[in-house]
TORKOL-4160 file (C-alpha; in steps of 0.2 Angstrom, whole numbers, padded with zeros to 4 digits, m for minus):
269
<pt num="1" X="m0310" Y="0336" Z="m0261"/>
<pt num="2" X="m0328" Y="0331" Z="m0263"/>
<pt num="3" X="m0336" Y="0337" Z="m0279"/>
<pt num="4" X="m0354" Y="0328" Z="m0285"/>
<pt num="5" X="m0356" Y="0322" Z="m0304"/>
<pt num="6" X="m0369" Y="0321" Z="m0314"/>
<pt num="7" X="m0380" Y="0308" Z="m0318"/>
<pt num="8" X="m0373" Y="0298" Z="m0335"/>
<pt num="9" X="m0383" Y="0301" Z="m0349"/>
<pt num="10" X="m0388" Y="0290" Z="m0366"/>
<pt num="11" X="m0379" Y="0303" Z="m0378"/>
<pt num="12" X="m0363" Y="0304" Z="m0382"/>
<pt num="13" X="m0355" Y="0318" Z="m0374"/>
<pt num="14" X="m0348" Y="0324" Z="m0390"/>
<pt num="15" X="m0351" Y="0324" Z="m0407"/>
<pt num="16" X="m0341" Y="0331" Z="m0423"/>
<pt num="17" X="m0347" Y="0326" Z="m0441"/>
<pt num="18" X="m0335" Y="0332" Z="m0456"/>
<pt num="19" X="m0330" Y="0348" Z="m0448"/>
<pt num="20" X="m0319" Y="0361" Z="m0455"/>
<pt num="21" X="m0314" Y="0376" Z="m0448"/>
<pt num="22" X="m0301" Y="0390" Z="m0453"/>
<pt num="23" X="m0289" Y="0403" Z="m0444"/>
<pt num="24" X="m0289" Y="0417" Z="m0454"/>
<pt num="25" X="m0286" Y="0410" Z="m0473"/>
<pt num="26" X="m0276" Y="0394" Z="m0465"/>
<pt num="27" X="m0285" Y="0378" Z="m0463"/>
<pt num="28" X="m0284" Y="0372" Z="m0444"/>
<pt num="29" X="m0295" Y="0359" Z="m0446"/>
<pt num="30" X="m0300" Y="0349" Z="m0459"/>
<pt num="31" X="m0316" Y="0336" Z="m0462"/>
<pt num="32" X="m0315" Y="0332" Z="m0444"/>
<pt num="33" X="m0325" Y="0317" Z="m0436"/>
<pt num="34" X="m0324" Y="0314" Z="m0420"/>
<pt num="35" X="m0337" Y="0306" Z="m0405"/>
<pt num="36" X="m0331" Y="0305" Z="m0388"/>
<pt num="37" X="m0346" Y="0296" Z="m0373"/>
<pt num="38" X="m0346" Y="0301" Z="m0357"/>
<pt num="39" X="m0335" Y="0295" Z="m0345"/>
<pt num="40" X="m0325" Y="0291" Z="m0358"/>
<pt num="41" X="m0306" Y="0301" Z="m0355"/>
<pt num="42" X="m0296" Y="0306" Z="m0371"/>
<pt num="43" X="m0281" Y="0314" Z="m0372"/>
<pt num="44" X="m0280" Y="0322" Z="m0390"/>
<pt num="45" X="m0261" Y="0323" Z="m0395"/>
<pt num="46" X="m0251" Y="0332" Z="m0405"/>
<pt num="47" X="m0237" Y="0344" Z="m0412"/>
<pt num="48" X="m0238" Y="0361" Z="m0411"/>
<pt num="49" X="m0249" Y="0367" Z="m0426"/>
<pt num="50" X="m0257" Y="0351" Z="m0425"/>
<pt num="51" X="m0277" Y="0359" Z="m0424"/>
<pt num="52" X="m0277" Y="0356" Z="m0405"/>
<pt num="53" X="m0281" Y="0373" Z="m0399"/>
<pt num="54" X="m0292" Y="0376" Z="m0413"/>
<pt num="55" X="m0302" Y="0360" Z="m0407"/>
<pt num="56" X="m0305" Y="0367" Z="m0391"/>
<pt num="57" X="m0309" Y="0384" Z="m0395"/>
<pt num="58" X="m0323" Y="0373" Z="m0407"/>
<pt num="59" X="m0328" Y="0364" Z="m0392"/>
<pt num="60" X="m0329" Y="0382" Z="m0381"/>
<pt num="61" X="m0340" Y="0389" Z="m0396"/>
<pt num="62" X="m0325" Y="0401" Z="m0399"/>
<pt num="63" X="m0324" Y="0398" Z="m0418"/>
<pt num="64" X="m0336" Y="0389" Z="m0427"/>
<pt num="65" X="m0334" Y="0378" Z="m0445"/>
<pt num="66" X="m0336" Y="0382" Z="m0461"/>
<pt num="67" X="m0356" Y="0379" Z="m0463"/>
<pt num="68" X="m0357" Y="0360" Z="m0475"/>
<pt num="69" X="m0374" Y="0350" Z="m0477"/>
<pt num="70" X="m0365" Y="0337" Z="m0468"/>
<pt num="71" X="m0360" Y="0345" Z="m0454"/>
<pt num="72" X="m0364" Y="0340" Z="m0438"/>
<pt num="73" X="m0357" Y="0349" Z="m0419"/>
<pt num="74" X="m0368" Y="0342" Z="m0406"/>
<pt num="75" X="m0362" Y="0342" Z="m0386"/>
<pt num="76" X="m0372" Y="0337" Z="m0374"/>
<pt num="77" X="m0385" Y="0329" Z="m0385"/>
<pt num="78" X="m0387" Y="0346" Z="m0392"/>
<pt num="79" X="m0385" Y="0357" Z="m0408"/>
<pt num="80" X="m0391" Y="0373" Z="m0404"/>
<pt num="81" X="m0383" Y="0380" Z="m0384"/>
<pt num="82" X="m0386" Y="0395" Z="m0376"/>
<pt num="83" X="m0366" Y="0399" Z="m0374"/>
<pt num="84" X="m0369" Y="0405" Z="m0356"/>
<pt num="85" X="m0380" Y="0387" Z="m0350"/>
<pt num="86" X="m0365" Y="0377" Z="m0362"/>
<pt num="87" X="m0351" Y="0383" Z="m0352"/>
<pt num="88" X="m0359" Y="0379" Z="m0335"/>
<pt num="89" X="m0356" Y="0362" Z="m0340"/>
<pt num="90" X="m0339" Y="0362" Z="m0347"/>
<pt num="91" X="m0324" Y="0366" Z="m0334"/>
<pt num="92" X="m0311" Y="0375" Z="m0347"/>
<pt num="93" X="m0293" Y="0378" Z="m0342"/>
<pt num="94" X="m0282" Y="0386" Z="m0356"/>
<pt num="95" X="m0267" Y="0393" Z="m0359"/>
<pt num="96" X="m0273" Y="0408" Z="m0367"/>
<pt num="97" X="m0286" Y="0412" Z="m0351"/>
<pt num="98" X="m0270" Y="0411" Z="m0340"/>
<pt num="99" X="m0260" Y="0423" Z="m0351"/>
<pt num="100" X="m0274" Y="0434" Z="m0354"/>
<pt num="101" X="m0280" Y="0435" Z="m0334"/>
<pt num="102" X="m0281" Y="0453" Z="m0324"/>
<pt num="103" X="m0266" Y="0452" Z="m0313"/>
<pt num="104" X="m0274" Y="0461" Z="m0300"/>
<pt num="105" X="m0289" Y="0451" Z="m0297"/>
<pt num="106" X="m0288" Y="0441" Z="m0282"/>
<pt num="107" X="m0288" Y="0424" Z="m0280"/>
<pt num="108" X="m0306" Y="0421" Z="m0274"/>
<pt num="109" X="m0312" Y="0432" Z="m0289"/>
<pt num="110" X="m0307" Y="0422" Z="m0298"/>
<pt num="111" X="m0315" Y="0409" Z="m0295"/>
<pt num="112" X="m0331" Y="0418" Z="m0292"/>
<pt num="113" X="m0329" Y="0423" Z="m0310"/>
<pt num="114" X="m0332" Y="0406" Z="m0317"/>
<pt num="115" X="m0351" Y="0409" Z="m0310"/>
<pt num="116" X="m0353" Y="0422" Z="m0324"/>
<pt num="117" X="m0342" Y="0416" Z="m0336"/>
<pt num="118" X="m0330" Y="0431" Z="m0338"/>
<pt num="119" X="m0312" Y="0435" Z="m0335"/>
<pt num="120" X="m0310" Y="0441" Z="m0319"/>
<pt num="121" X="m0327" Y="0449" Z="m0309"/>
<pt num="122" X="m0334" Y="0468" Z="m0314"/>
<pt num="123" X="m0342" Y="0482" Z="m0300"/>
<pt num="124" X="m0361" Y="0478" Z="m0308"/>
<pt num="125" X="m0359" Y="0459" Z="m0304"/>
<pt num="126" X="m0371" Y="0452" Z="m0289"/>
<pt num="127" X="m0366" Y="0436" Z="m0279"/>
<pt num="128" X="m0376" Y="0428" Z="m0267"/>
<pt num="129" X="m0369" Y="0423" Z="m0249"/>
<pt num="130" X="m0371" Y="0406" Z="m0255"/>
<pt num="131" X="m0361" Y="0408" Z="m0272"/>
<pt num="132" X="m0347" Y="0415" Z="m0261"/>
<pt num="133" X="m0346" Y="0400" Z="m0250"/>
<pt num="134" X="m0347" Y="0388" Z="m0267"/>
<pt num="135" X="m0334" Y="0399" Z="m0271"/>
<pt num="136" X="m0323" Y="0398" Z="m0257"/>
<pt num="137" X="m0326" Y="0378" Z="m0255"/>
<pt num="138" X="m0322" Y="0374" Z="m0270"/>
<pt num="139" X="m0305" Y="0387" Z="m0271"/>
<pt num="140" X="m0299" Y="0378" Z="m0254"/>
<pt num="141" X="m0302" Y="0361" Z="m0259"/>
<pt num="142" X="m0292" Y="0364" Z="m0275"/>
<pt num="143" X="m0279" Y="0380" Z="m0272"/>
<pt num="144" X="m0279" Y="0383" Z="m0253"/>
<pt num="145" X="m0289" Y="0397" Z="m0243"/>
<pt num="146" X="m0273" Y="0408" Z="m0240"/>
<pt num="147" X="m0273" Y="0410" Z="m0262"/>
<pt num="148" X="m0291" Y="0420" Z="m0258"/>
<pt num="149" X="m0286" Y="0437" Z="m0256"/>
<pt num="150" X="m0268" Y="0435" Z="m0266"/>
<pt num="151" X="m0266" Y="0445" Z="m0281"/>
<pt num="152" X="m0265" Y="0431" Z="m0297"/>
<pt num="153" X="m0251" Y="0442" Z="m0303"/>
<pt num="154" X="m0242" Y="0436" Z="m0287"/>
<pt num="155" X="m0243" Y="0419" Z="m0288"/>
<pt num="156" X="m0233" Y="0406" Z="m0295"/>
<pt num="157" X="m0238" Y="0397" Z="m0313"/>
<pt num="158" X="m0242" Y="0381" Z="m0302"/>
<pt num="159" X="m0253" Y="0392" Z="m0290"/>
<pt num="160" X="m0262" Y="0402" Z="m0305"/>
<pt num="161" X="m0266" Y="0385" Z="m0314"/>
<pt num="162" X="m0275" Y="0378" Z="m0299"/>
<pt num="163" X="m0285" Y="0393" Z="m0298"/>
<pt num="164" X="m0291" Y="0392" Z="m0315"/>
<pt num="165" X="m0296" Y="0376" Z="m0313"/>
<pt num="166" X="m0306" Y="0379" Z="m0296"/>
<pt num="167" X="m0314" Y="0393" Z="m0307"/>
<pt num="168" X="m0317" Y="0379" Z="m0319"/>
<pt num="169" X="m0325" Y="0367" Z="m0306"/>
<pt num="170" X="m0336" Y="0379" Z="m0297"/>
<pt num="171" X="m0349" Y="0375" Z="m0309"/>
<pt num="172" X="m0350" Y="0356" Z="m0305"/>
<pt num="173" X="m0347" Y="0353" Z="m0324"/>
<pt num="174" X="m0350" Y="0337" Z="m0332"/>
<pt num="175" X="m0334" Y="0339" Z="m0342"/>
<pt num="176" X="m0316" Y="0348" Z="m0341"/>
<pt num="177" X="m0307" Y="0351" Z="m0356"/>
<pt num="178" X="m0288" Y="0354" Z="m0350"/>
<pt num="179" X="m0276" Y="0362" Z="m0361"/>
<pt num="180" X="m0257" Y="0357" Z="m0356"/>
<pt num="181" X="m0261" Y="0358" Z="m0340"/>
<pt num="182" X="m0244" Y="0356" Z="m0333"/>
<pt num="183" X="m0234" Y="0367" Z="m0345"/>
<pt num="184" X="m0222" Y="0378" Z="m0337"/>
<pt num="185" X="m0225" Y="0371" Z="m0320"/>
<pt num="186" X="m0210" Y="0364" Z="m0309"/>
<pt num="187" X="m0210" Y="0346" Z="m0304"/>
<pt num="188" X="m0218" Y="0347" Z="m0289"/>
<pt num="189" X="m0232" Y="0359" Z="m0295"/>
<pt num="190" X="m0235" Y="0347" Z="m0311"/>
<pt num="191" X="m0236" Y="0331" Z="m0299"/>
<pt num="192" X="m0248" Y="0339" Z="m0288"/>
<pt num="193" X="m0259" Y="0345" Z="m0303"/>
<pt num="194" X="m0259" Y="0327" Z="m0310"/>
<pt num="195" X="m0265" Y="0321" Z="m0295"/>
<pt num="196" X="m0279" Y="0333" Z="m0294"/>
<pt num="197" X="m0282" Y="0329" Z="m0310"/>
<pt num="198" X="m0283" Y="0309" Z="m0307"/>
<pt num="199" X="m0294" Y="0313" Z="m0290"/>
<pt num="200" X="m0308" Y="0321" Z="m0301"/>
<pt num="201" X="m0309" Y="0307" Z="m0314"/>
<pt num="202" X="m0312" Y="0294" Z="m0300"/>
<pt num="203" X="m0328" Y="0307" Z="m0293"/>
<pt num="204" X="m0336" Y="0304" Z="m0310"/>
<pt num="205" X="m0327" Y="0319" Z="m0321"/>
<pt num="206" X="m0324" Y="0318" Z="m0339"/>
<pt num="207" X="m0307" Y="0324" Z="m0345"/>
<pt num="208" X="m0305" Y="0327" Z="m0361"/>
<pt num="209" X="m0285" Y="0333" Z="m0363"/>
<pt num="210" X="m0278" Y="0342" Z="m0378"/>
<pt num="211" X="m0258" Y="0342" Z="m0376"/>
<pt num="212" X="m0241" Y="0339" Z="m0385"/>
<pt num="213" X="m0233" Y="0334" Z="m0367"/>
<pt num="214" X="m0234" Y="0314" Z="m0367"/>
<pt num="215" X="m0231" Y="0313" Z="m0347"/>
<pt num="216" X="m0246" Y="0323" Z="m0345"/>
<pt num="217" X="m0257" Y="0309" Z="m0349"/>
<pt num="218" X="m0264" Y="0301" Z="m0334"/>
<pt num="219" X="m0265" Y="0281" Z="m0332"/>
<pt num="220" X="m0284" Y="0283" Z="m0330"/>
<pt num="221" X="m0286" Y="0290" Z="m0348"/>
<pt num="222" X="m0287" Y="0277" Z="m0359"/>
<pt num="223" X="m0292" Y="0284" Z="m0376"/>
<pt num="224" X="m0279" Y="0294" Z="m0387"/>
<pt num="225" X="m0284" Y="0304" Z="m0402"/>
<pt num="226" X="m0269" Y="0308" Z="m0412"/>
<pt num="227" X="m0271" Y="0324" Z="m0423"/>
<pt num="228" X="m0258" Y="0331" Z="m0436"/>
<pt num="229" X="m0262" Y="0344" Z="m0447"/>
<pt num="230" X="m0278" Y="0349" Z="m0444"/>
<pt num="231" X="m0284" Y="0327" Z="m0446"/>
<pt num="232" X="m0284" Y="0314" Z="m0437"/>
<pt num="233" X="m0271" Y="0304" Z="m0440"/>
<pt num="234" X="m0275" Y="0289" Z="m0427"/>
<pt num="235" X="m0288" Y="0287" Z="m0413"/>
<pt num="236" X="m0291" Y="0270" Z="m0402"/>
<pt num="237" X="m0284" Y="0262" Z="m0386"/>
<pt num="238" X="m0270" Y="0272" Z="m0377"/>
<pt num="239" X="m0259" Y="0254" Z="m0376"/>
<pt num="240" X="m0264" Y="0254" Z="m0395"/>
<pt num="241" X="m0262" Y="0270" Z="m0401"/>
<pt num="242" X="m0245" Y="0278" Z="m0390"/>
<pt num="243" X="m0233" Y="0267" Z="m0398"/>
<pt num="244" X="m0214" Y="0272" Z="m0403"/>
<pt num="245" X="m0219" Y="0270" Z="m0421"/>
<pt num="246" X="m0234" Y="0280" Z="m0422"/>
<pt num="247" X="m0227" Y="0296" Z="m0410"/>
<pt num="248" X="m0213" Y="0295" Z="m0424"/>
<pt num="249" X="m0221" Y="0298" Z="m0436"/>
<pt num="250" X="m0232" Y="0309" Z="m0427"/>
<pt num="251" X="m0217" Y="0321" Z="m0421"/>
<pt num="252" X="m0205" Y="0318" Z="m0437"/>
<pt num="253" X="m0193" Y="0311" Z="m0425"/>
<pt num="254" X="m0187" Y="0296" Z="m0420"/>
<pt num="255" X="m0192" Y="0292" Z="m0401"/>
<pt num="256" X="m0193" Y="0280" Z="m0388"/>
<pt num="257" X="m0206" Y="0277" Z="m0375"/>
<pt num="258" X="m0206" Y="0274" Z="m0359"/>
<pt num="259" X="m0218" Y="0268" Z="m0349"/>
<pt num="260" X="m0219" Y="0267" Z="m0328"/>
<pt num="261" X="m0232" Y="0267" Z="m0317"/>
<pt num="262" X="m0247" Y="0269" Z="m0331"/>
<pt num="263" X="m0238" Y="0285" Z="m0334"/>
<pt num="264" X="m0227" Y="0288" Z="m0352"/>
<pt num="265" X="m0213" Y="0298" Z="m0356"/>
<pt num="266" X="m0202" Y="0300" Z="m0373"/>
<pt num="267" X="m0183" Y="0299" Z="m0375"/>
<pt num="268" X="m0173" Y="0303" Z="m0392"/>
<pt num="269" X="m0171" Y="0285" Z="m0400"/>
């Protein structure tokens, strides 16, 4: 797989100041402040309810916080994006985008939709010869040429979720925000993902995870961002942060931890 990065800039990557935001009447998150540097992998872990999809749906500019005279939301360097420019430089994967995908679009469509930011591809949409080659280069690269003209309402969760990320990479993005990536996959597809995964951080990828699934953390992230809530409840170095005492108390249950190969799993203590 050969996929170029971008140039490291002087900004951080990301930038949240005293950010609150609410589902409905329900806080989800509440006097947020995080800052996250480029090339700087974080997992953000939590429970379900936590704020986790709500902070990525912030990041997507899918919701938006409650408007403070301290409040800052700056990606990129920037406060103020054109949504279309923004998403072309952060690869998204979600749960919901998967749920919510037309089974009947065909594989490479899928990943041609990525180009246009939409969920799945529409008769008034253009592609140039050379937007279909991207296309097709980065789907076989990541899924396999013979998902290109497979219904995704046919394929396995394993093979839908490396569509959707292919769609997320034809871009080039700077950034990929992965949300539980390997949830719902078999063994085999959620090894396979991981090492994808791995593979794109070593070619100068920023992954930014959000996830409740502690084996889905890569030895290669190093930062962990614990988030209960709606707050962040801890944030530092991964060998810092992931311990038995603080997953405890982050899950209200007592755990043990596991560690092998850079890679950490949870057993009931």
């Amino acid at each position: 797989m050969i996929l170029s990065a971008h140039s490291p800039v002087a900004s951080p990557l990301l930038e949240i100041r005293n950010a609150s935001v609410f589902r409905g009447r329900t806080s989800a998150l509440e006097n947020l402040h995080l800052t996250i540097d480029h090339g700087q992998h974080t997992v953000i872990l939590g429970p379900n309810g936590a704020g986790k999809t709500t902070l990525l749906k912030l990041l997507a500019r899918e919701l938006y916080p409650v408007a403070e005279p301290d409040l800052l939301l700056r990606l990129f360097g920037q406060v103020q994006w054109d949504i279309w420019t923004l998403r072309s430089r952060l690869g998204i994967v979600s749960q919901d985008l998967q749920t919510s995908y037309p089974g009947k679009v065909d594989g490479l469509e899928v990943v041609l939709s990525g180009l246009r930011s939409t969920i799945g591809t529409y008769a008034y949409q253009q592609f140039s010869q050379a937007e279909q080659d991207q296309a097709l280069r980065i789907l076989t690269s990541v899924a396999g040429a013979d998902l290109a003209d497979k219904p995704f309402q046919s394929l396995s969760s394993g093979q839908q979720r490396r569509l959707l990320l292919a769609r997320a990479l034809v871009h080039d993005p700077e950034v990929l925000l992965l949300d539980e990536p390997t949830s719902g996959l078999d063994l085999t597809a959620c090894f396979q993902y991981l090492t994808t995964v791995r593979e794109l951080m070593h070619q100068g990828k920023t992954i930014i995870l959000v996830t409740h699934h502690i084996h889905e953390i890569p030895p290669e992230i190093h930062r962990v961002v614990l988030l209960r809530e709606g707050k962040i409840v801890a944030d530092g170095p991964k060998l810092e942060v992931l311990t038995e005492k603080t997953l405890t108390n982050l899950f209200a249950v007592p755990l043990r931890l596991l560690e092998s190969g850079g890679f950490f799993q949870v057993v009931p203590a």
